[in-house]
C-alpha positions, 0 to 999 in steps of 0.5 A: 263157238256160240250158241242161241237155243231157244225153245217156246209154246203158247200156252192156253192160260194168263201170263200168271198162271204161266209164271206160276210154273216157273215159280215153282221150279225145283219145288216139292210139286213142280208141275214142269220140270219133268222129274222123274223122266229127268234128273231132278232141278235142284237148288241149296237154297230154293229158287232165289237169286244166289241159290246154287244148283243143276240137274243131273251134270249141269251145274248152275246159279239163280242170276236173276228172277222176277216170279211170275216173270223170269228166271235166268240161271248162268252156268258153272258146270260143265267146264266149258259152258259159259253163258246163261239158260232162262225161262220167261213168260211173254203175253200179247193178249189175255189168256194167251201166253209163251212160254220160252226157255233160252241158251245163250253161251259161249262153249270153251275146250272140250264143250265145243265138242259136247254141245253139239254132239251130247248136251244138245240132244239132251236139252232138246228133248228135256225142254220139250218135255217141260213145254209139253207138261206146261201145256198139258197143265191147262189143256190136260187132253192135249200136248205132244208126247213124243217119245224118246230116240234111241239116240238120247236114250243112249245118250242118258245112259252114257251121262247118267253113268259119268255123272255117277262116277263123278259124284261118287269120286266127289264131283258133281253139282254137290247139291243135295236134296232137302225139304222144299229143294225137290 
């Protein structure tokens, strides 16, 4: 099964103060992922190609990064997930700027099952709030704050609980945090 998701907003800023978001993923400050709401982004090395990572039970690995730019993370966890998420900064004209965050993966075993009916809904809304603080970082008056479901809310509970479980019994990303790791 195969999966295209992708997610965008125009932002009211230069492509370079866009891409300062992303370059500061997984930071000590990061103005976009939307920690503590989320399991926080992390990574052994910081954001550089190689550097292994995830958040909460999604596991993966810095593939390619061109700040400012790009980064694009391919997936070593869950089982199953086999493909890549990125986030670019694309500008047509001065002082507007999207910012679009992609799924592209091929899903195996049990994550055709996952996918849809658990991660989906999870990755759905996670990246909305990370495009809404995007937005909110130039234009603080504005964004849209939606509110949870009740169905993710479940759903975060569930796989907040399993990963849990899978991290005391040894598993997980195994990615601690450290100084400038977030």
């Amino acid at each position: 099964m195969a999966v295209l998701n992708v997610h965008e907003r125009w932002i009211p800023a230069t492509p370079e103060q866009v891409g300062a978001l992303i370059d500061a993923l997984a930071g000590d400050d990061d103005p976009l992922w939307p920690y503590p709401a989320w399991p926080r982004m992390r990574f052994d090395q910081g954001l550089r190609v190689g550097s292994r990572g995830g958040h909460g039970p999604i596991g993966y690995t810095v593939a390619a990064y061109v700040p400012g730019q790009w980064v694009r993370f391919r997936f070593s966890a869950p089982r199953g997930f086999e493909g890549f998420h990125e986030f670019t900064v694309e500008s047509d004209e001065p002082g507007s700027t999207v910012l679009r965050h992609v799924i592209a993966m091929r899903l195996h075993g049990t994550a055709r099952f996952a996918w849809p009916l658990v991660f989906r809904w999870l990755h759905d809304t996670l990246i909305e709030d990370c495009l809404n603080r995007a937005l909110h970082a130039f234009r603080p008056d504005d964004g849209d704050h939606r509110k949870m479901t009740a169905h993710v809310r479940m759903l975060r509970r569930l796989t907040s609980q399993t990963a849990a479980r899978g991290e005391a019994a040894g598993g997980g990303a195994g990615i601690s945090s450290g100084p400038g790791r977030g």
